[in-house]
FIVEX-32257 format. One record per residue (C-alpha): residue number from 1; x, y, z. Coordinates in steps of 0.1 Angstrom, whole numbers. Example, Ala and Ser with C-alpha at 12.3 -4.5 7.8 and 13.67 -1.06 7.14 Angstrom:
<nodes>
[1 [123 -45 78]];
[2 [137 -11 71]];
</nodes>
This chain:
<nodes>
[1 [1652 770 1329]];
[2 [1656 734 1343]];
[3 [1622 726 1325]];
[4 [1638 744 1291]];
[5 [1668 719 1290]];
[6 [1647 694 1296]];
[7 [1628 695 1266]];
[8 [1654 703 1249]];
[9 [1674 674 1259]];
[10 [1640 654 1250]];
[11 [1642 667 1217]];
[12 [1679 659 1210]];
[13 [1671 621 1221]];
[14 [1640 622 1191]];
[15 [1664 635 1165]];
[16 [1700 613 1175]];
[17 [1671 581 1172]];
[18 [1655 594 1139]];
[19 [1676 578 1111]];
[20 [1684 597 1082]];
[21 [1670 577 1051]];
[22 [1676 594 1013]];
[23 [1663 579 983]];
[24 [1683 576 953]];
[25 [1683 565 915]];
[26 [1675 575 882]];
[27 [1635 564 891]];
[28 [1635 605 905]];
[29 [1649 636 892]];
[30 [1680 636 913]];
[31 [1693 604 898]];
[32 [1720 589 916]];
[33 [1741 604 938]];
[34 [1753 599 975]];
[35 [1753 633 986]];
[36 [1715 632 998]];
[37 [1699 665 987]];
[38 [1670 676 1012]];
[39 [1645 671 991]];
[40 [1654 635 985]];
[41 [1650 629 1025]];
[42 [1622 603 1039]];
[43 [1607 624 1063]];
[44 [1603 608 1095]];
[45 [1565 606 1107]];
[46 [1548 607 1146]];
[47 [1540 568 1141]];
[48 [1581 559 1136]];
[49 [1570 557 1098]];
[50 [1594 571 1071]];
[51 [1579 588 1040]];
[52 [1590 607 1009]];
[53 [1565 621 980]];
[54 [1577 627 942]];
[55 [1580 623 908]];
[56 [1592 587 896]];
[57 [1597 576 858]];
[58 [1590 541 844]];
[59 [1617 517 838]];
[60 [1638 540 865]];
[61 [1655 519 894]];
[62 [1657 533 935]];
[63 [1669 522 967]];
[64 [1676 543 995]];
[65 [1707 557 1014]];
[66 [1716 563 1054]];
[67 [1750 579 1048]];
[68 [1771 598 1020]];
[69 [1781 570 1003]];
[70 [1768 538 981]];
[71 [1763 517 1013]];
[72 [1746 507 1036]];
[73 [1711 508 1016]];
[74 [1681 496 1020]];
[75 [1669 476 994]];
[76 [1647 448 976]];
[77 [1650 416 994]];
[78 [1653 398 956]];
[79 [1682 384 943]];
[80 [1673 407 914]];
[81 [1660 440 905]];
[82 [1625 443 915]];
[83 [1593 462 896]];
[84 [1572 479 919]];
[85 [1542 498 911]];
[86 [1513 499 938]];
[87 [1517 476 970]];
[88 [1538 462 1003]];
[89 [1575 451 994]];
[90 [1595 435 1019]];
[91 [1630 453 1023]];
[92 [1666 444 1031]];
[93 [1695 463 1053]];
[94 [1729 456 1026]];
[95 [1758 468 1050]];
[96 [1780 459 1013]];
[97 [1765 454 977]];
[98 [1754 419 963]];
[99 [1762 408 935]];
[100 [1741 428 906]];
[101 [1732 454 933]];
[102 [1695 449 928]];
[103 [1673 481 933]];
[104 [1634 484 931]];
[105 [1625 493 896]];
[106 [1591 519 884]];
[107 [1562 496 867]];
[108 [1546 532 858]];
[109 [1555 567 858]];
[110 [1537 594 883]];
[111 [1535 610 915]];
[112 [1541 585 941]];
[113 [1540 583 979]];
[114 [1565 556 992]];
[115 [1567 546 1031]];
[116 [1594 529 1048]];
[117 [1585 509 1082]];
[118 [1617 499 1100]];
[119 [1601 475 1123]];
[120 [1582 452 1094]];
[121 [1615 459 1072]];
[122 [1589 471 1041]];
[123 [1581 493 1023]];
[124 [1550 507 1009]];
[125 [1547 525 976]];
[126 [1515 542 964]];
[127 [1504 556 926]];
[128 [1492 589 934]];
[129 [1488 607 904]];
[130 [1494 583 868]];
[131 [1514 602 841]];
[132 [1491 614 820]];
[133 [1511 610 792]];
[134 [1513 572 806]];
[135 [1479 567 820]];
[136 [1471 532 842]];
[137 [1450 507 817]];
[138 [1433 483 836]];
[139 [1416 448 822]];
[140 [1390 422 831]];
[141 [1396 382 829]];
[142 [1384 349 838]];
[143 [1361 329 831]];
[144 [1332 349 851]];
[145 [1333 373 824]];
[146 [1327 375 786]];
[147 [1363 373 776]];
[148 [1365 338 797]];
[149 [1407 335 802]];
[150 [1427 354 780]];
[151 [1448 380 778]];
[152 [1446 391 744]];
[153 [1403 393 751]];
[154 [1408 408 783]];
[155 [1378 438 788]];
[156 [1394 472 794]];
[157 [1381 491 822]];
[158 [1368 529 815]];
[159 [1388 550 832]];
[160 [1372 579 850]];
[161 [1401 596 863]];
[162 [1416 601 892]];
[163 [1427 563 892]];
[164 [1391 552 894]];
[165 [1379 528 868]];
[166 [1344 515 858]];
[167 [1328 485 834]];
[168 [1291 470 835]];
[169 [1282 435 822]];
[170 [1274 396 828]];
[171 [1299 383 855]];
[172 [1287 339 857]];
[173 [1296 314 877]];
[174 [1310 296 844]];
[175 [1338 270 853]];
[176 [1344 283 891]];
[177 [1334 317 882]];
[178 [1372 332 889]];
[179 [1380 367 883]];
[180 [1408 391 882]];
[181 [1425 430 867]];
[182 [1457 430 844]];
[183 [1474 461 839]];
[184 [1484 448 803]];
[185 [1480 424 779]];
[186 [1497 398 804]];
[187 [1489 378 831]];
[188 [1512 397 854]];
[189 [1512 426 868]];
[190 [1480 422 883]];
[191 [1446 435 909]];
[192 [1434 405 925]];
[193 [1418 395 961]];
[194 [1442 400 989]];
[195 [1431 368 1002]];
[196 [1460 339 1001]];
[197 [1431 319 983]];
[198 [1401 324 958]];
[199 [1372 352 978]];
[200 [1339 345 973]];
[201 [1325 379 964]];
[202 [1283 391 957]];
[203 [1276 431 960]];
[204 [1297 446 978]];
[205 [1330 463 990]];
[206 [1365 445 989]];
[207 [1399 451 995]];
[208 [1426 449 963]];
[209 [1458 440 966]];
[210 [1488 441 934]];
[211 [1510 409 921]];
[212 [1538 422 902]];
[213 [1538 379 897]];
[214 [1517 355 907]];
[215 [1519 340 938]];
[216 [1513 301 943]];
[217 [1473 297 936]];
[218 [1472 325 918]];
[219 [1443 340 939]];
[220 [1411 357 918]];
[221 [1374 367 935]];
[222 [1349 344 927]];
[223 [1312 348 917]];
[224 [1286 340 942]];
[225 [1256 352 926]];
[226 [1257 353 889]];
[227 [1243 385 875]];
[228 [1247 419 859]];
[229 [1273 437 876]];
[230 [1292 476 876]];
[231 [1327 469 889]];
[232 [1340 497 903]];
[233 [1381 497 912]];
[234 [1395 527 933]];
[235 [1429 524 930]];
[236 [1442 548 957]];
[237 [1417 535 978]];
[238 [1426 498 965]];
[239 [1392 490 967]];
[240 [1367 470 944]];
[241 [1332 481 945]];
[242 [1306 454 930]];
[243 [1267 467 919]];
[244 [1242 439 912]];
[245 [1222 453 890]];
[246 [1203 425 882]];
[247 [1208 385 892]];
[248 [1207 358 861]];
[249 [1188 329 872]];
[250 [1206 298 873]];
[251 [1206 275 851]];
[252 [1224 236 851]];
[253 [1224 211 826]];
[254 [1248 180 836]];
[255 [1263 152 814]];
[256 [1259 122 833]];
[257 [1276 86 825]];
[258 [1304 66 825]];
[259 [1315 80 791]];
[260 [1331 108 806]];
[261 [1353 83 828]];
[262 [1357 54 807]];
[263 [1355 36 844]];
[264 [1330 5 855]];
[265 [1301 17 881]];
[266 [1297 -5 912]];
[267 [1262 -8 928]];
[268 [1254 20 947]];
[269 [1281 44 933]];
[270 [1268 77 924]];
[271 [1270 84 881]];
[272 [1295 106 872]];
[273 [1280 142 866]];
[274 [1300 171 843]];
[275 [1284 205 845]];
[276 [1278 219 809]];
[277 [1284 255 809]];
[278 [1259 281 801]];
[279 [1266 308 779]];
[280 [1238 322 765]];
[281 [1198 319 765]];
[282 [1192 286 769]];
[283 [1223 276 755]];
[284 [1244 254 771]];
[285 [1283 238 759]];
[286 [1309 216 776]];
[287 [1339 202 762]];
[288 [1362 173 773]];
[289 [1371 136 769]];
[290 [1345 105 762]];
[291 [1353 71 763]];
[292 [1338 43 741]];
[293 [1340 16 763]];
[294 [1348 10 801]];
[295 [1379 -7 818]];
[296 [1361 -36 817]];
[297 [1353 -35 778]];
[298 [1316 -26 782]];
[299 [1298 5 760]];
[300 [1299 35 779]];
[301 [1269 59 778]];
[302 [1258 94 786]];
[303 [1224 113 792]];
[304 [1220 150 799]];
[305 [1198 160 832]];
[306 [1188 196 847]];
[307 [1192 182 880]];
[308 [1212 144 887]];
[309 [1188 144 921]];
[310 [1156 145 903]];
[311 [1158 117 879]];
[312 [1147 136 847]];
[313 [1169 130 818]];
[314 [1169 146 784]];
[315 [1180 112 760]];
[316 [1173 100 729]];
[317 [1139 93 716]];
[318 [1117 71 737]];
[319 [1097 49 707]];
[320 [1136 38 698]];
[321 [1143 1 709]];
[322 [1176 10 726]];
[323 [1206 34 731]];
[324 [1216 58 704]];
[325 [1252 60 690]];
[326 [1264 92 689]];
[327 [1287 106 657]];
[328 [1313 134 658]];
[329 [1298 167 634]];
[330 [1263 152 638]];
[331 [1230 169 656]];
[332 [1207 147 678]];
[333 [1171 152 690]];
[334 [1169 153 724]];
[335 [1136 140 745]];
[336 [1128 144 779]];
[337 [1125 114 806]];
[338 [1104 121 833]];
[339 [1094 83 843]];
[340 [1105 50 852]];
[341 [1080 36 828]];
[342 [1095 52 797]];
[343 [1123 38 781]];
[344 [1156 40 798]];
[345 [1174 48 763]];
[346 [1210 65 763]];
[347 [1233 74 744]];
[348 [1272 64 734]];
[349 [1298 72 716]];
[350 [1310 60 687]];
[351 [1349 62 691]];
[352 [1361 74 723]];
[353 [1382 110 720]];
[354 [1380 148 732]];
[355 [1349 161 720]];
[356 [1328 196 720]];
[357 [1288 196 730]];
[358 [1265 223 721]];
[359 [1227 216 737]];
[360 [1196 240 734]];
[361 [1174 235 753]];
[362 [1146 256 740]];
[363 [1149 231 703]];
[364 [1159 205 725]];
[365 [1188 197 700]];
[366 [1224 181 706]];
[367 [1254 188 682]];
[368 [1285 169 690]];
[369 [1318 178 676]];
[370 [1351 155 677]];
[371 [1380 175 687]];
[372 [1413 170 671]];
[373 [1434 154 706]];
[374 [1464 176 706]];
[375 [1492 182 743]];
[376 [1516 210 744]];
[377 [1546 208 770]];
[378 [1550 247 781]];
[379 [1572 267 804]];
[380 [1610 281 809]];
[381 [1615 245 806]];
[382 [1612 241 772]];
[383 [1633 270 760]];
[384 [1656 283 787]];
[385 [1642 318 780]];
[386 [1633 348 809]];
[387 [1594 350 795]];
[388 [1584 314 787]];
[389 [1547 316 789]];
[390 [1535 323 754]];
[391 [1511 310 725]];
[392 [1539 302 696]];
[393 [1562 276 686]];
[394 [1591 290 703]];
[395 [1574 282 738]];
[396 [1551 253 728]];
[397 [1567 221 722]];
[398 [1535 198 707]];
[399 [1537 157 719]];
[400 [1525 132 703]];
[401 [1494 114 706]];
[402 [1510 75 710]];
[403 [1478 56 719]];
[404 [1442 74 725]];
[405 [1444 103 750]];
[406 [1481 91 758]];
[407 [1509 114 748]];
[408 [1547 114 743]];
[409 [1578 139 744]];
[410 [1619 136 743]];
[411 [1636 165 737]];
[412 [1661 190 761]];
[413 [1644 204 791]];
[414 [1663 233 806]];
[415 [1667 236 848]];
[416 [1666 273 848]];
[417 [1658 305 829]];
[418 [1684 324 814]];
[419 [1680 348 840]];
[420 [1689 318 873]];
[421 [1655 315 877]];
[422 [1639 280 885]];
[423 [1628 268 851]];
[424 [1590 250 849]];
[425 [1570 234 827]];
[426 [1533 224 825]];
[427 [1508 213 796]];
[428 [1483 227 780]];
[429 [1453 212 756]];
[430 [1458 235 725]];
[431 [1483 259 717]];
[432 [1461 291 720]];
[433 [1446 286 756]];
[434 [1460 278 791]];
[435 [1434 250 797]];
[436 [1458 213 806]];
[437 [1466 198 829]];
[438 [1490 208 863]];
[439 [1511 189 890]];
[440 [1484 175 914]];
[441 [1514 169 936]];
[442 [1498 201 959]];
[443 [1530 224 950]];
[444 [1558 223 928]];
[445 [1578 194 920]];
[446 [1613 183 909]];
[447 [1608 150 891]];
[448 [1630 123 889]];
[449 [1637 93 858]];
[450 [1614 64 860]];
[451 [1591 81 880]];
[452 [1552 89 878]];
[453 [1535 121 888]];
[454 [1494 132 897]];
[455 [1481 155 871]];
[456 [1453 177 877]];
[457 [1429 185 854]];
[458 [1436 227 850]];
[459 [1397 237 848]];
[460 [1387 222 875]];
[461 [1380 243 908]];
[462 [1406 237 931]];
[463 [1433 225 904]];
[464 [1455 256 918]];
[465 [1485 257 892]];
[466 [1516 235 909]];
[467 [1543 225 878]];
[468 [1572 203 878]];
[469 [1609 212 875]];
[470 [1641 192 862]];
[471 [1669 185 890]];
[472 [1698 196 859]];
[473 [1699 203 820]];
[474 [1692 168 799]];
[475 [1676 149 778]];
[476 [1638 138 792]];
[477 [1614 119 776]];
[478 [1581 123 788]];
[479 [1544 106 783]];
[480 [1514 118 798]];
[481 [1481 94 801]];
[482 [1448 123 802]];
[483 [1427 94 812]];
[484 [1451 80 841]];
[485 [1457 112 849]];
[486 [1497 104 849]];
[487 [1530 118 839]];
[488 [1557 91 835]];
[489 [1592 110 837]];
[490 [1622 84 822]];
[491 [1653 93 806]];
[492 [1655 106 777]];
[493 [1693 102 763]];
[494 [1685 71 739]];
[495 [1649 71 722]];
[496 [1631 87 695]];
[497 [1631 130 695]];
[498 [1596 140 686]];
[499 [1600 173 683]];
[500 [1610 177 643]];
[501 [1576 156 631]];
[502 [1568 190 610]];
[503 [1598 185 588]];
[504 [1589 152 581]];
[505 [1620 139 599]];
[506 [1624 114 626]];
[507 [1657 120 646]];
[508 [1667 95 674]];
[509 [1699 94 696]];
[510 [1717 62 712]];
[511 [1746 69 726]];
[512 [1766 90 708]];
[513 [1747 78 672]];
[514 [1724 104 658]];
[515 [1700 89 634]];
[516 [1678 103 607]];
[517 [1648 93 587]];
[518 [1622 118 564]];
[519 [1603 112 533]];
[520 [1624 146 518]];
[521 [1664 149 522]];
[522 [1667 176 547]];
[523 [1702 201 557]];
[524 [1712 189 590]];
[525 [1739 201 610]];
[526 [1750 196 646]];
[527 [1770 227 665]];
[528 [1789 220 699]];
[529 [1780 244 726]];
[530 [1799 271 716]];
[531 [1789 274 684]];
[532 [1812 252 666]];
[533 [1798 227 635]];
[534 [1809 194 642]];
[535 [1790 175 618]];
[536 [1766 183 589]];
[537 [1751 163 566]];
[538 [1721 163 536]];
[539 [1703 134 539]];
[540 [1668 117 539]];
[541 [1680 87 560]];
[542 [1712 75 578]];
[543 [1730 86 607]];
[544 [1758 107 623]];
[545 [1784 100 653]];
[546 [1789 128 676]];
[547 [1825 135 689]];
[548 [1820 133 721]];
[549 [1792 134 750]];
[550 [1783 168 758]];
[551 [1755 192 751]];
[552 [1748 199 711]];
[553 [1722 224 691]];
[554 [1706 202 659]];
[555 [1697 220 631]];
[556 [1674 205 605]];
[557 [1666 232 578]];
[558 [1651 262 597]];
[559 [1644 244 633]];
[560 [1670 238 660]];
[561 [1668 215 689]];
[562 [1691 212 718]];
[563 [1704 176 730]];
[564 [1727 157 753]];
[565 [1749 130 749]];
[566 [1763 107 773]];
</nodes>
């Protein structure tokens, strides 16, 4: 008997130090309620874990209960709701509600298994079973594969059930030969490495992990050997399984020269060396800046060479009398140097500029193409808006080119999303791809007037993806040197507004003087912020004085731009 109450006691310990955890919200059939059906219980398991198995539907929000009533919960850790779909949250004990009660929020609808670990203060939730009616689509980018980086390329995945997916092809080692899964046509959510930095991956099993966002770095795998590849991705398992099926031999071809730095070589200094890229048989392309002449005023030249070590070049023709000058749209013969008794011939450009190379090596032909120099400022910077990252003019503002390769923006830069969120911006070399530049600062920075900033070139290995932030709302004006490498932050509040050049009107503010010029008389009219006109005018040139200083929308026929007045 003594043993009996014993065990029994024992048993009523394990129970009175079990917690009783409910989940609630209109994510499971229950919807929201406090009074904690059975069914809805987190079951406690032999290792301390809690878990609870069900039905949850897209869009559909959850936390989870201890007692009968709306608090205390356990809940996202965010300031705001949360989408969760496949991975480790961290979790938060509210004893009252915050403000905006956020709650963990479905990615995807279907049979899920969520675990709650008091200890860590997470919680694991797991995609059993996709709705079929909503099935998980799952797609390739980076530059390792066909698609390069895009999102509206990205490869879809075959899906073989069972949250198992499957594609075959050519992964490279193009660029740094970075790779990644979206669930969607966006960046974010998305399958990458669980690694804090870049994996280096061959054949192989590794370990996935799931970003609803990106975290600093933006960690991908990365090719070791190029080659023909199955991917396989086991999402239950979270696994990715890579299949060589066969390697592609490698391949370099190198532009080499002081063209592609515009900078004087010392004695002894290695020659700069950019890898062209290969993308097909023997085909090989690279684009990027060339400079006419060096700091010093001297012609800048380039050769191409297989390998800078072995002193073979591919240059112009060796019965020439010198270096050949190279023009944009044009196709050059190329001819192989193998020995210091030939010619040292080269080649140079013939106005400095961003320009596209195509080189096959099998004709041994060069075709060179000028590219038109164009910088977009980007981010939640530019428009205040919850989704800022986007190819179109209402996330893009386009600078302008001021002297060769040096750029130039004023307009309104917004501190934070319209959501609270830290607002950023970065900038990017065309307005349909993310190549630019980034803060080479080593994380993210808050600038400051009259002050200059690293850039890092974007597609370079290593670049990571820091951006730069505004201390508060205002006026910035902002000028960006590709060949320094600079950004030059200064105020902003008196200076020419480059941001209406499409409708052929000039706008600049000082002090509380708006001023106009345009070839064509344009509608303008100026709103407070709440909406209110306070001056409107039709007019090709002249100005207009603003009430008083504050923050003002400017509308010049069908665009608006925001500005502040001091």
């Amino acid at each position: 008997m003594s043993l009996l109450i014993a065990v029994m006691t024992g048993i009523g310990l394990m129970a009175a130090d079990a917690e009783n955890i409910f989940i609630t919200g209109d994510a499971i059939e229950k919807g929201w309620t406090f009074s904690n059906p059975e069914d809805t219980r987190l079951v406690q398991q032999p290792d301390g874990l809690y878990k609870w198995s069900g039905k949850m539907t897209k869009e559909g929000r959850f936390r989870f209960l201890t007692q009968q009533k709306w608090y205390p919960t356990y809940t996202t850790a965010e300031a705001s709701h949360q989408t969760v779909s496949q991975g480790t949250y961290p979790i938060t004990y509210d004893v009252t509600a915050r403000a905006g009660e956020p709650s963990f929020r479905i990615g995807a609808s279907g049979e899920y298994t969520i675990t709650i670990d008091l200890e860590a203060m997470t919680m694991n939730i797991n995609l059993d079973k996709a709705d079929e009616n909503e099935k998980l689509h799952i797609y390739l980018t980076g530059d390792a594969a066909p698609c390069g980086w895009t999102t509206g390329n990205a490869i879809e995945l075959t899906d073989l059930g069972d949250n198992r997916y499957t594609w075959t092809g050519d992964l490279t080692k193009q660029n740094d030969g970075r790779f990644r899964f979206l669930t969607g046509k966006t960046w974010y959510p998305t399958y990458t490495t669980t690694l804090p930095e870049h994996e280096l991956v061959k054949a192989g099993v590794y370990a996935l992990t799931y970003y609803e966002t990106g975290p600093k770095g933006e960690p991908s795998f990365k090719v070791e050997v190029p080659g023909n590849y199955t991917i396989d991705l086991d999402i239950n398992a979270m696994t990715m399984t890579l299949t060589l099926n066969s390697a592609i031999e490698e391949k370099h071809l190198y532009l080499l020269g002081n063209a592609t730095t515009g900078a004087d070589l010392t004695d002894g200094e290695a020659i700069p060396a950019q890898e062209l890229h290969l993308t097909g048989e023997n085909i090989y392309e690279w684009k990027g800046d060339l400079y006419d002449t060096t700091d010093s005023g001297n012609r800048a030249w380039f050769v191409l060479s297989p390998d800078p070590e072995s002193g073979v070049t591919y240059t112009c023709r060796l019965d020439m009398a010198g270096d050949e000058e190279v023009f944009p749209g044009e196709t050059y013969d190329l001819f192989e140097r193998n020995s210091e008794e030939q010619p040292d011939n080269r080649f140079y450009p013939s106005v400095q500029g961003n320009y596209s190379f195509m080189v096959d090596t099998r004709l041994m032909t060069m075709t060179v193409n000028r590219n038109k120099s164009e910088l977009y400022l980007v981010g939640g910077s530019v428009t205040g808006g919850n989704a800022p990252w986007a190819f179109n003019s209402d996330y893009l503002a386009k600078m302008t080119e001021t002297d060769p390769l040096v750029f130039e923006w004023t307009g309104f830069l917004h501190a934070t999303t319209a959501d609270g969120k830290t607002a950023k911006f970065k900038f990017l070399t065309s307005s349909s791809a993310w190549a630019g530049f980034v803060n080479g600062g080593g994380e993210d920075t808050t600038v400051a007037y009259d002050s200059t900033y690293p850039l890092l070139d974007s597609t370079k290995p290593g670049s990571g993806d820091f951006q730069f932030i505004v201390p508060a709302d205002g006026m910035y004006r902002l000028v960006v040197d590709t060949r320094a490498l600079t950004l030059t932050v200064t105020d902003g509040t008196s200076g020419t507004i480059t941001t209406e050049a499409e409708n052929g009107v000039g706008m600049r503010i000082d002090s509380r003087t708006l001023s106009f010029t345009g070839a064509d008389a344009a509608g303008i009219t100026v709103y407070d912020i709440s909406g209110r006109i306070v001056a409107s005018s039709a007019m090709a040139e002249g100005s207009l004085n603003l009430p008083a200083a504050g923050i003002y929308v400017v509308r010049i026929n069908e665009t608006a731009t925001k500005i502040a007045v001091k």
